[in-house]
C-alpha atoms as one frame of an Amber mdcrd trajectory, in Angstrom:
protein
 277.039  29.367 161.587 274.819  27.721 164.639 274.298  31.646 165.882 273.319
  33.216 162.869 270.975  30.220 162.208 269.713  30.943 165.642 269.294  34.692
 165.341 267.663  34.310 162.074 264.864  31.986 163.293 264.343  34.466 165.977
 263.999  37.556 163.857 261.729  35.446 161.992 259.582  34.373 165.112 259.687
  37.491 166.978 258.140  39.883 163.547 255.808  37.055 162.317 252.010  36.564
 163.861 252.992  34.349 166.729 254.707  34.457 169.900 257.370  31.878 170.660
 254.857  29.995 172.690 257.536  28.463 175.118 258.733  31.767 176.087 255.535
  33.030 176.808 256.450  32.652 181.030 259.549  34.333 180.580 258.003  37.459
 178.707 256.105  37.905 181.489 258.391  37.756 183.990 260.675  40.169 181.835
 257.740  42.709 181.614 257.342  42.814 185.244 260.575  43.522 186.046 261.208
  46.207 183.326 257.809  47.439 184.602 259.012  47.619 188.087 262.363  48.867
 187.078 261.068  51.818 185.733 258.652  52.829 187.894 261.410  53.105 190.678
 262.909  55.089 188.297 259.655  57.568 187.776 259.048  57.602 191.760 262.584
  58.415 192.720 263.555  55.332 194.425 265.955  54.391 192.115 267.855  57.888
 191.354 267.737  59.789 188.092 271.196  62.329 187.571 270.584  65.687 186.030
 273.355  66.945 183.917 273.845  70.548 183.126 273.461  70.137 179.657 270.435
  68.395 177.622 269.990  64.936 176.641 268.388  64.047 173.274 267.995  60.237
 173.251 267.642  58.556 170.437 266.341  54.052 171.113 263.645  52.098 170.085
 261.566  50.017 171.847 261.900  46.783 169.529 265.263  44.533 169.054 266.626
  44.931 165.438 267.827  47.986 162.959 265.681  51.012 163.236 267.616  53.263
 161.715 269.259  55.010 164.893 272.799  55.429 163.873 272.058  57.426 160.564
 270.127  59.250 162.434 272.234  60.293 165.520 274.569  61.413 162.271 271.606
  63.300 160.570 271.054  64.924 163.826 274.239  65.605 165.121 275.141  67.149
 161.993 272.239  69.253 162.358 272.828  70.687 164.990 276.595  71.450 164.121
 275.504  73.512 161.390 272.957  75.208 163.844 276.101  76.229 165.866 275.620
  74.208 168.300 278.350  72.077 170.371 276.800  68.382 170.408 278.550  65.315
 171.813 277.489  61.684 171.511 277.478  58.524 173.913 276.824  55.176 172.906
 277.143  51.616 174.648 280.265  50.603 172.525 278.518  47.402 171.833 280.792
  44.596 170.935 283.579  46.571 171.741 286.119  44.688 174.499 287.828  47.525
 175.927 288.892  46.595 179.547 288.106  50.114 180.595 284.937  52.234 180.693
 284.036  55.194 179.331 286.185  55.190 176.605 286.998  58.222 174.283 286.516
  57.543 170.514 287.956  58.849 167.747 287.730  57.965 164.004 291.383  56.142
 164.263 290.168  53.648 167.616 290.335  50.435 166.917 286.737  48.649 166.412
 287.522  45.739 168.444 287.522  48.294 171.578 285.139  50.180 170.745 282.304
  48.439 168.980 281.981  48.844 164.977 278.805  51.802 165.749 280.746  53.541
 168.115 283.719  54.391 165.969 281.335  54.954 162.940 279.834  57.529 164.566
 282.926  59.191 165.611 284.007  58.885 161.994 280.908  60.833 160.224 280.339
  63.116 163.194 283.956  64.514 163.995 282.140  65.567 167.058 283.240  63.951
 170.851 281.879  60.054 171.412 282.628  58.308 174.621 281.374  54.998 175.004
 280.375  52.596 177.727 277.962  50.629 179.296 277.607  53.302 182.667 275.418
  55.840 180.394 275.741  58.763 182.827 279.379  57.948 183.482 279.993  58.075
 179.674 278.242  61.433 179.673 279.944  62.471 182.852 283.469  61.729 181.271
 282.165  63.540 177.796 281.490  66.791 179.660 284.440  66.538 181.781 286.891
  66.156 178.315 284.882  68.390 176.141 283.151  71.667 175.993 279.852  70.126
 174.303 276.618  71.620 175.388 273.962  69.390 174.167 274.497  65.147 174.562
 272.991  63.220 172.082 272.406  59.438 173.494 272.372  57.142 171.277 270.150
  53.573 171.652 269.395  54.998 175.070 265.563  54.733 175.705 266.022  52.242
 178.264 268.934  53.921 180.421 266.690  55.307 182.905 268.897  57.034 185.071
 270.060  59.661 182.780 267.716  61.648 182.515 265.940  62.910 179.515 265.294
  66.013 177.671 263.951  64.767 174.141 263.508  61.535 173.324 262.919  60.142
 169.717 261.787  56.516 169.244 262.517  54.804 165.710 260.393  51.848 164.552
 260.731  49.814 161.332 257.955  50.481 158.956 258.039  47.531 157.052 258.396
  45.310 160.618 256.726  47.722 162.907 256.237  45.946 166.586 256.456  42.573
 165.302 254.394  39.694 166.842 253.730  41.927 169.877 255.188  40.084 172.782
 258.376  41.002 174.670 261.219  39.538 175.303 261.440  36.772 174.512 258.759
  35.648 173.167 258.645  38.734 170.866 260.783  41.741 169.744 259.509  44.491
 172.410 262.431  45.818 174.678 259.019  47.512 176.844 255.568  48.397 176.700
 254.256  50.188 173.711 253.317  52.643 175.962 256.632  54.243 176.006 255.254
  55.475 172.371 252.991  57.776 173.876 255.609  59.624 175.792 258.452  60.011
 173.175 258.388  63.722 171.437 258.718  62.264 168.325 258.602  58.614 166.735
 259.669  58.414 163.450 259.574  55.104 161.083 262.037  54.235 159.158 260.723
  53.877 155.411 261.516  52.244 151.883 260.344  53.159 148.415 258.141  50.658
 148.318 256.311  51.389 151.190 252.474  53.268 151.105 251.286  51.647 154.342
 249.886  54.447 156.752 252.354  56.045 159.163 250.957  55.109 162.906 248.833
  59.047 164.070 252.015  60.967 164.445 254.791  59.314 163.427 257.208  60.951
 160.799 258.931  59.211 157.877 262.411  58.496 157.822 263.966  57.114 154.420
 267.868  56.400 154.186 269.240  56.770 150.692 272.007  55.044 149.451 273.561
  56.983 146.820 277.160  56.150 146.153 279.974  53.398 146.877 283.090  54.088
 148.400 286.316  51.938 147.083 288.308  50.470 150.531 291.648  50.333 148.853
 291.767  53.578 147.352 288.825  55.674 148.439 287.248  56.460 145.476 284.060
  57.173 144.976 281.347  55.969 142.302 277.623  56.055 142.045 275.161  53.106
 142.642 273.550  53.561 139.520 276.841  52.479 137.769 276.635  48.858 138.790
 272.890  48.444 137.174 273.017  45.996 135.915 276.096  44.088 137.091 276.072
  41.158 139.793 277.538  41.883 142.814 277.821  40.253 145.913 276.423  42.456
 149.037 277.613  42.082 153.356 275.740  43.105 155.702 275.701  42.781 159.362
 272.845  45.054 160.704 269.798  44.551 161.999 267.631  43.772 159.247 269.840
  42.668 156.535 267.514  42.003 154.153 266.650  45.681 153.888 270.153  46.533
 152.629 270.038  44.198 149.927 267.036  45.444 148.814 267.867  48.718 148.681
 270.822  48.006 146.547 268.376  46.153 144.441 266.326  49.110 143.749 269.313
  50.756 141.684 269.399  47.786 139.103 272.012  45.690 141.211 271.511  41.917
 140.856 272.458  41.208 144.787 274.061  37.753 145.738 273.246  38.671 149.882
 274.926  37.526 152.923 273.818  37.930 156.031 275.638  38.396 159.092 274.108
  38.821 162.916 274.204  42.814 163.838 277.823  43.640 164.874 278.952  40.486
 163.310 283.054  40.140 163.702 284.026  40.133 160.375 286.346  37.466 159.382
 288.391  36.747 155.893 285.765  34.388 154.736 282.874  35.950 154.974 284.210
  39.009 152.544 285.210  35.790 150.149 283.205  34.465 147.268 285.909  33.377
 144.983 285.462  34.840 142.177 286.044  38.797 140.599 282.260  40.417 141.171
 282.639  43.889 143.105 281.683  43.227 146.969 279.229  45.554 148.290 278.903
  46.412 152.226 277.469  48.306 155.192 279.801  51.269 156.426 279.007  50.200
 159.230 280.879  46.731 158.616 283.304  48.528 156.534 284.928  50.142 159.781
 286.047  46.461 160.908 287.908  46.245 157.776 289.422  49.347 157.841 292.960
  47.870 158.018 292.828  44.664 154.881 293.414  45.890 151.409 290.045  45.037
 149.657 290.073  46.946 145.867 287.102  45.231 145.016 285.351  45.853 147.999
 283.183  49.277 148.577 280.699  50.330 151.201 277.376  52.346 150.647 277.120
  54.956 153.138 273.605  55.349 154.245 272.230  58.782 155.069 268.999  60.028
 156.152 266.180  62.083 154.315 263.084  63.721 155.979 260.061  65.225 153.999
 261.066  69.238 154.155 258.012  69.882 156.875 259.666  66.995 159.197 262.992
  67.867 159.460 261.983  71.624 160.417 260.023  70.563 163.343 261.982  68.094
 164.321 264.623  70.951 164.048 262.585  73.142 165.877 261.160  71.083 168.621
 265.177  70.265 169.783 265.964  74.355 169.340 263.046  75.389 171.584 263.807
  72.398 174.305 267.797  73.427 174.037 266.541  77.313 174.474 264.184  76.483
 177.539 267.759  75.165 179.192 269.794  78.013 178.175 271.699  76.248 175.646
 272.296  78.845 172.683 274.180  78.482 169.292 278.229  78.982 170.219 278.829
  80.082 166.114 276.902  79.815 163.232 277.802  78.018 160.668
């Protein structure tokens, strides 16, 4: 209970109008290093591995829920049906396997793994090796599987892989926040980095007319139906209007999910968990008979308790028709510039 109170007043601090003012020093210090990390990086001190197929990374420079996992899915998928071969890697945060890289499938256990990691193995069906080693994940991935195209996913800041595309997400509602780094603020690194990404797309809600930043693309994930985790059955939002329901969620911006469920007539009861939250028995209890609403994301930690009153909202991404065709078409002309050509089309 102490760490979510903790992470809450963070969030809170780091995306209102002030810095934390005692962590003002400490910013600095963190942007000078980052700063100097990178430029060894950019200047070939530090050394930068080329792999024979390209990299699409997909991060954000703020701390918090973007929006990247839906859409590594959105644009793995994408690409799939473009016939091309696309493998993921991800950090397998919160996941304690004792050895790295680790191959993922939909049946590995989240505990190893990390709850994202497995997700995206689950929606994908395409290769995902995770790790903390970035290009040894990738290394491993190419070594186990005839991909041709890596999609990287939350990894702006992993330097030494180097890049071919990179997308940066921002939240539109909290955009950069205060301002500040680390810690005094939300920023992973300078805004900068916007200036060089190929494309940065915001993550938007309904409710949202605020100017995108000169540009920036939308992003909107819809939530559109419930899936049962006892049986597997499936059932529109719209069919709770109405009803109370209590809603999980351990992302980044919590809030955000109940919210959306909101929008479709749902009277939400929300709890909030700290992203990649370990799910225990009592926080999927209320004691009582109202349907429990959650992330998928959370819902892969509870893969394995029966929960019939219990459903997760899958969350997928939808671009204006213009945006997801250049998007489409930027990644097709950087893969062709490689040599990287559909295998079959779908």
């Amino acid at each position: 209970m102490a760490r979510q109170k903790i992470h809450a007043w963070l969030l809170r601090r780091w995306y209102g109008q002030r810095p934390i003012w005692f962590f003002i020093p400490l910013a600095g210090v963190f942007a000078a290093l980052t700063a100097l990390r990178r430029w060894c990086y950019r200047h070939g001190i530090l050394p930068v591995v080329e792999l024979p197929v390209p990299v699409i990374v997909v991060g954000n420079i703020t701390i918090g829920g973007t929006g990247k996992t839906p859409l590594v899915i959105w644009l793995t998928q994408t690409l799939q049906k473009q016939g091309y071969r696309p493998g993921i890697i991800t950090r397998g945060y919160g996941g304690q396997s004792k050895h790295w890289p680790l191959a993922v499938t939909p049946q590995t256990d989240p505990m190893l793994a990390g709850d994202e990691a497995v997700l995206l193995a689950i929606r994908t069906q395409v290769p995902v090796m995770a790790g903390p080693n970035r290009v040894q994940a990738a290394q491993n991935l190419l070594k186990e599987n005839p991909v041709n195209v890596i999609i990287s996913d939350d990894g702006l800041q992993h330097y030494r892989l180097a890049c071919t595309l990179s997308v940066i997400l921002l939240d539109g509602r909290r955009y950069l926040g205060n301002g500040w780094r680390l810690p005094a603020g939300p920023l992973r690194e300078s805004t900068a980095r916007l200036k060089e990404a190929d494309f940065v797309i915001c993550k938007m809600d309904s409710t949202m007319n605020a100017a995108l930043p000169a540009g920036a693309l939308a992003l909107r994930l819809s939530l559109e139906h419930a899936v049962n985790m006892s049986d597997g059955s499936s059932r529109p939002l719209a069919e709770f209007a109405g009803r109370q329901v209590h809603a999980v969620a351990g992302i980044g911006h919590p809030q955000q999910f109940f919210e959306a469920l909101g929008k479709y007539g749902l009277r939400v009861d929300g709890r909030a968990l700290p992203d990649h939250a370990e799910l225990s028995e009592a926080d999927l209890t209320f004691g009582d008979d109202t349907p429990v609403l959650m992330t998928e994301k959370d819902a892969v930690k509870c893969r394995s308790l029966h929960l019939p009153r219990h459903w997760y909202v899958p969350a997928n991404v939808e671009f204006a028709e213009e945006d997801a065709a250049r998007i489409l078409n930027s990644v097709r002309q950087q893969l062709m510039s490689q040599g990287v050509t559909p295998v079959n089309q779908h």
